[in-house]
C-alpha positions as CSV (number, residue, x, y, z in Angstrom):
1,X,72.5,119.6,196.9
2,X,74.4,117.7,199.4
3,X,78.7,117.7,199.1
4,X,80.8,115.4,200.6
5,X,84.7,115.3,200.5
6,X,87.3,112.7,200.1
7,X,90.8,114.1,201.5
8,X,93.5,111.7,200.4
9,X,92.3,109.7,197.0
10,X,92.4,106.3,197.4
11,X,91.5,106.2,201.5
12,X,87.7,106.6,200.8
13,X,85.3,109.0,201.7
14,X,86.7,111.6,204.4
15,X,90.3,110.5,203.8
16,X,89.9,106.8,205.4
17,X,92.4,104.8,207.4
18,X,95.6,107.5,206.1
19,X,93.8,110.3,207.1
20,X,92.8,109.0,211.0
21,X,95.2,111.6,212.9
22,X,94.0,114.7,211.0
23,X,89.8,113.0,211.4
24,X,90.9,112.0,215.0
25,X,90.8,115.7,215.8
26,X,87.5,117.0,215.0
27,X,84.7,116.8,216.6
28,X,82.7,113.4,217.3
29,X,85.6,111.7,216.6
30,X,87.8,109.1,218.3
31,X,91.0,107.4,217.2
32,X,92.3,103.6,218.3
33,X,95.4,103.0,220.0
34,X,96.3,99.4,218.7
35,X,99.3,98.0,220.7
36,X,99.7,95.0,218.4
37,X,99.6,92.4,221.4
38,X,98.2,89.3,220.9
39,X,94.9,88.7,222.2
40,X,91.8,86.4,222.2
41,X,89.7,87.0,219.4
42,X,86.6,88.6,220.1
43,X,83.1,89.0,219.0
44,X,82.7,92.1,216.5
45,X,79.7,94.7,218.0
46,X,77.2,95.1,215.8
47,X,77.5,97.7,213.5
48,X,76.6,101.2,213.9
49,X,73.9,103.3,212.1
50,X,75.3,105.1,208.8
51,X,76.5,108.7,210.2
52,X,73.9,111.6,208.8
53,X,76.1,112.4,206.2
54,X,76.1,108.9,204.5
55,X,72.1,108.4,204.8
56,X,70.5,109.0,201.2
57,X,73.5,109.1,199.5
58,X,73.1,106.7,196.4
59,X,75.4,103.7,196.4
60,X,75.4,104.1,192.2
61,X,78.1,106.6,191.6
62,X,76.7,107.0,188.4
63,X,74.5,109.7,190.1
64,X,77.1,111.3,191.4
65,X,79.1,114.2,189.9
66,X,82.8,114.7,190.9
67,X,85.0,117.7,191.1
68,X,88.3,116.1,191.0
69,X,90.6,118.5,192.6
70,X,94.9,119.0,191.9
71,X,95.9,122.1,192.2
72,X,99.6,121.5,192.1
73,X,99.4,120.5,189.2
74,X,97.4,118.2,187.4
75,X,93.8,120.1,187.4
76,X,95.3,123.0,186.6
77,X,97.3,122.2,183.4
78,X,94.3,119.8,181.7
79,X,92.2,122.6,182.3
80,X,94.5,125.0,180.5
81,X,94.9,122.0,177.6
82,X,91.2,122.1,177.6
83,X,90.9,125.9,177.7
84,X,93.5,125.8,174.4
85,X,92.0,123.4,172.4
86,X,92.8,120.0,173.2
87,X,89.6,117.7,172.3
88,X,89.9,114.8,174.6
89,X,92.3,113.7,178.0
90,X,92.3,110.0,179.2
91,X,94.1,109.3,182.6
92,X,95.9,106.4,183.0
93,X,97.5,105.2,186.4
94,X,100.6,104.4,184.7
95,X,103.7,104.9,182.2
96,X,103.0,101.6,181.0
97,X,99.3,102.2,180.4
98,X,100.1,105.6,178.4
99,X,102.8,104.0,176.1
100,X,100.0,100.8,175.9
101,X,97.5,103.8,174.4
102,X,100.1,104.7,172.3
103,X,100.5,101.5,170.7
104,X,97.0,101.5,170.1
105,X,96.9,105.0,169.1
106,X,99.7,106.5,167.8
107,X,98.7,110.2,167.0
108,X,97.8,110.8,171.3
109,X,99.9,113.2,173.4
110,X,101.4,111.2,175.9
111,X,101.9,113.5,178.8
112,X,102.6,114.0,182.7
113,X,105.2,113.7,185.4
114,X,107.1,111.1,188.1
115,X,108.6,113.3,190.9
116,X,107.3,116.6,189.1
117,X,109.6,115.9,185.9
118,X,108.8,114.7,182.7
119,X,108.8,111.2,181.9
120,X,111.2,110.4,179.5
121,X,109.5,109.6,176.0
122,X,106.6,111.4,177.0
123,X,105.5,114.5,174.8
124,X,104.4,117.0,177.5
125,X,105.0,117.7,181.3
126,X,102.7,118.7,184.0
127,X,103.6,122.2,183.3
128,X,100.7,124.5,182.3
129,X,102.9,126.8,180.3
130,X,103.5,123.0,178.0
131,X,99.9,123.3,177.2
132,X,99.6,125.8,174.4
133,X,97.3,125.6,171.6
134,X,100.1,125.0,169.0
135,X,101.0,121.6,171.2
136,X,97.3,120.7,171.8
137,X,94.6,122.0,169.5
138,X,92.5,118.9,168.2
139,X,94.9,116.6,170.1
140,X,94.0,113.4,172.5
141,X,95.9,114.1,175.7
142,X,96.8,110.8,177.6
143,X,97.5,111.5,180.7
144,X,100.1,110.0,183.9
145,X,100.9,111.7,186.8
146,X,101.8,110.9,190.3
147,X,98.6,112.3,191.7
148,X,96.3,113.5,189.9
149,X,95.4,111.1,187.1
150,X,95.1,108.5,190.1
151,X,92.5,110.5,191.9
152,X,90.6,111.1,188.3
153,X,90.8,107.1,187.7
154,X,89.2,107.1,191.2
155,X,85.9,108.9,190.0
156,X,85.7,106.7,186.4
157,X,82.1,105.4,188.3
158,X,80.5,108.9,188.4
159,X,78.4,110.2,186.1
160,X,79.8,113.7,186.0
161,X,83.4,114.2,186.1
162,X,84.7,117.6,186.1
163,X,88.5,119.2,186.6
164,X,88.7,121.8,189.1
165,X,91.1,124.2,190.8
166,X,91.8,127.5,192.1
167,X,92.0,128.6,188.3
168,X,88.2,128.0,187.6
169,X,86.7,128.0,190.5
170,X,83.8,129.7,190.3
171,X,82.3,128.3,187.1
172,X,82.8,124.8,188.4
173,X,80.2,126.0,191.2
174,X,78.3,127.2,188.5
175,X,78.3,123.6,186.4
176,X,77.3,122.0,190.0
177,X,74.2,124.3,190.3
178,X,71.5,121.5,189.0
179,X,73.5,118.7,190.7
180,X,72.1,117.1,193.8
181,X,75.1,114.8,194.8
182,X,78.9,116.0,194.6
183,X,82.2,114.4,195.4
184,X,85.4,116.6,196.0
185,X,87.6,114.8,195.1
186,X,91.5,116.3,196.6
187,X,94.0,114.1,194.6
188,X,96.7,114.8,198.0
189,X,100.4,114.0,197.5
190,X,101.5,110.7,197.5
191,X,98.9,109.6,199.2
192,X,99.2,112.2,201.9
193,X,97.0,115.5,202.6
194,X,98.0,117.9,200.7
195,X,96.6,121.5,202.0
196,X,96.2,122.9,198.4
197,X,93.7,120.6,197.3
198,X,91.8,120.6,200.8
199,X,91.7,124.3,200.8
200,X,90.2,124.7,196.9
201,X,87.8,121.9,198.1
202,X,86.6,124.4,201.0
203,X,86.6,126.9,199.1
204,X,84.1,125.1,196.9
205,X,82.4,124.2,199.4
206,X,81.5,127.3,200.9
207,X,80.8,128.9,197.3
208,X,78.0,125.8,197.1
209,X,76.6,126.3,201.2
210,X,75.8,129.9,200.2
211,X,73.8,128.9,197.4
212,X,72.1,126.5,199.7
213,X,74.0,123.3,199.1
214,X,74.6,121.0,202.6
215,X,78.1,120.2,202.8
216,X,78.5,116.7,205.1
217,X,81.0,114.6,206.8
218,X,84.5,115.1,208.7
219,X,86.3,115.8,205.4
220,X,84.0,118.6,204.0
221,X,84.0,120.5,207.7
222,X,87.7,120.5,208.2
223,X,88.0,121.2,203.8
224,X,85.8,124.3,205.0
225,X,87.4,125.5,207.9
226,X,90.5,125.6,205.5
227,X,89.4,127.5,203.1
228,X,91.6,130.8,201.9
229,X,88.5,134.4,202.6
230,X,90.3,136.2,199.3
231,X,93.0,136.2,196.4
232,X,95.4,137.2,198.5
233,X,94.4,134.2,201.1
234,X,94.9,131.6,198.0
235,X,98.2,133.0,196.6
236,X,99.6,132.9,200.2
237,X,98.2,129.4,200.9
238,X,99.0,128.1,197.5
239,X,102.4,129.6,197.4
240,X,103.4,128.5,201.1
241,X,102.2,125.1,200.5
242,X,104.5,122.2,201.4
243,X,104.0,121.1,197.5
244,X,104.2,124.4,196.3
245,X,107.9,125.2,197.9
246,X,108.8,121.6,196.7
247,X,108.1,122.9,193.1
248,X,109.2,126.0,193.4
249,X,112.8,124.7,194.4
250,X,112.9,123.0,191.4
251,X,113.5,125.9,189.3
252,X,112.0,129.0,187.7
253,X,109.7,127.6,185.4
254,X,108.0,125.0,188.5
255,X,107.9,128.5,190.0
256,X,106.3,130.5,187.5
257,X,103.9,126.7,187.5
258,X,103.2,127.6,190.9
259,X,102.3,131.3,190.9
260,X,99.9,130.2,188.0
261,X,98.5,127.8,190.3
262,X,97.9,130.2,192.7
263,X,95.7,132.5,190.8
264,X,91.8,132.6,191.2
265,X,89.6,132.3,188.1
266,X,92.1,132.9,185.3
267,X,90.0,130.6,183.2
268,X,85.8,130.7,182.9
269,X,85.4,127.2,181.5
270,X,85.1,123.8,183.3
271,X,85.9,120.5,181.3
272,X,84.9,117.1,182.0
273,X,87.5,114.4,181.0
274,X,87.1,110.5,180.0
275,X,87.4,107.4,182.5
């Protein structure tokens, strides 16, 4: 098995362009210093051999599976829909695609969040304690949130898509056991690292390396490096987490969101989801 990890969704494997100042400081690594003057075009070098990490990997992402990964909140609360019945979640990049599904379909949940809130005609939040089985059960969740359902959108082209967090960690290293090529996928905050997600991907990662997987690439080391040794690690990171304060000044309830967040492997299932 051979993992990779993409940082920031939507900046390409590693993190891309927005993640250059956090790449820029690991090893083998060097970042430009573009002054913006104007100056006399000049003849691109030739390009240089694929890094070890990207050599093999298929260019078909049907035979990749991805792990996408929002711990604050997004993974966490379809998992928890999932894990209480709901039969089906479709992510949608937009309010105006989730109403649009609704047109189409009136009996689906419209859920998620802009700015952690709920979006005004929606049925649900991005609150895990929303997701009961009396709201659920049976029900076709359609789902927009700031983050998360962006950075599932960005894995439609795999063929194995799977929701993971802190809350089900180690039975979505289990799912991955056959699999021989696997995205992390950290969803980030508004397009910005976001340490929760890096550190559940490292975790992951270092679950996988012991069972003899070879984790690759500038975005999977410093994932790695990050990742919490023990519960207590998790609920400290999680908890401490620039997103995680932002929630919990919110309120009570984002609070109580966030210290369900935090928790390791409150939930022994791992659920896939449409793209």
């Amino acid at each position: 098995m051979r993992v990779r990890v993409v940082l920031v969704s939507g900046a390409g494997e590693g993190g891309g362009d927005r993640f250059a100042a956090l790449n820029a400081t690991l090893p083998g690594r060097m970042s430009g210093t573009p002054d913006g003057s104007r100056r006399a075009a000049k003849r691109a070098p030739p390009p240089s051999p694929a890094p070890e990490s990207e050599r093999g990997w298929p260019r078909d992402e049907r035979r990749l599976a991805a792990v996408v990964i929002d711990v604050l909140r997004a993974t966490t609360t379809l998992t928890v829909a999932f894990a209480h019945g709901a039969r089906r979640v479709i992510p949608v990049a937009g309010i105006e695609q989730a109403f649009a599904w609704r047109a189409r379909e009136p009996g689906v949940l419209l859920c998620g969040e802009r700015e952690g809130l709920k979006v005004p005609g929606f049925d649900l939040g991005n609150s895990p304690e929303e997701y009961h089985a009396e709201a659920v059960v049976g029900r076709t969740v359609v789902f927009a949130s700031t983050n998360g359902s962006r950075a599932m959108l960005a894995c439609a082209g795999c063929g194995v898509r799977l929701l993971g967090a802190f809350v089900n960690a180690s039975v979505v290293v289990d799912a991955l056991k056959d699999r021989n090529y696997v995205r992390l996928q950290c969803a980030a905050k508004e397009g910005r690292f976001a340490l929760e997600d890096a550190a559940c991907a490292g975790w992951l990662c270092e679950a996988l390396a012991a069972r003899g997987a070879r984790i690759e690439g500038d975005g999977a080391r410093l994932a790695a490096a990050l990742a919490p040794r023990d519960t207590a690690a998790i609920h400290a990171l999680v908890q401490g987490s620039a997103h995680g304060r932002t929630l919990r000044a919110l309120g009570p309830a984002f609070a109580r969101d966030v210290e369900f967040c935090a928790g390791l492997d409150r939930i022994d299932r791992v659920f896939g989801f449409d793209a």
